[in-house]
N, C-alpha and C positions, 0 to 999 in steps of 0.2 A: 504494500500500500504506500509504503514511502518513496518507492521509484515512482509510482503516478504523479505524488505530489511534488518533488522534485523535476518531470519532465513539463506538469503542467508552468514549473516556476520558469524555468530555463526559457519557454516560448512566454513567458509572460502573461497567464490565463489566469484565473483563481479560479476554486472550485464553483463559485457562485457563476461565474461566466460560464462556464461549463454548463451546470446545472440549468439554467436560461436557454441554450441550445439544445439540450438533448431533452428536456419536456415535451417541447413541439413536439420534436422530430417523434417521441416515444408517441407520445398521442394520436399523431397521423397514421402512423404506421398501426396501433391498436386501433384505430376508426375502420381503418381497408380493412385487415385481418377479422374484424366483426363481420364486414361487409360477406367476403368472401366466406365466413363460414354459415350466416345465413343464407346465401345463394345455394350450397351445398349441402345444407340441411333440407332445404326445400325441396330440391330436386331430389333426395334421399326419401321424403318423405314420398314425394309424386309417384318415384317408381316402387315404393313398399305398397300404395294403394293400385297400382296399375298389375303387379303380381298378386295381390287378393281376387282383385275385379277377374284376372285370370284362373284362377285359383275358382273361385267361385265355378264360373263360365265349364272348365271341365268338369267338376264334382257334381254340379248340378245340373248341366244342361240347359243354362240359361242362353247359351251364347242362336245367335242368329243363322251363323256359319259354325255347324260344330266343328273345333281342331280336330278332336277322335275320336271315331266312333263308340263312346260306351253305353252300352244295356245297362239298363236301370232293371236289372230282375233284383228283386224281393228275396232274402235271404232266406231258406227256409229252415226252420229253427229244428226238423224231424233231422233233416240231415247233418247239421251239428253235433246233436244230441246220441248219433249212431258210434 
């Protein structure tokens, strides 16, 4: 810690001038980095509901255009039970 404070003396800086510069700088860069991870969240979210909506669409046979073909036969509980 004492080589920092010694190279900030040598260029003539104080910690407070320092400190004045890299707030901004920390803030702007914490503002994008929010930004960007809400973009990312969103789209994360979009495609977990677009794999349900699918997800759905095969299990039940909602879908319009079915992907494939499954039979909905009824499970019969006789032949389980054998």
């Amino acid at each position: 810690m004492e080589a920092i404070f010694d190279f900030l003396q040598s260029i003539h800086l104080s910690i407070i001038e320092v400190m004045f510069t890299l707030i901004p700088i920390f803030y702007v860069g914490y503002r994008m980095g929010g930004k960007k991870v809400r973009k990312v969240t969103e789209e994360m979210h979009s495609l977990q509901r677009q794999m349900l909506d699918l997800n759905e669409e095969l299990l039940y046979g909602k879908s319009e255009t079915p992907v494939i073909g499954i039979k909905h036969d009824p499970i019969k509980i006789s032949n389980i039970a054998k």
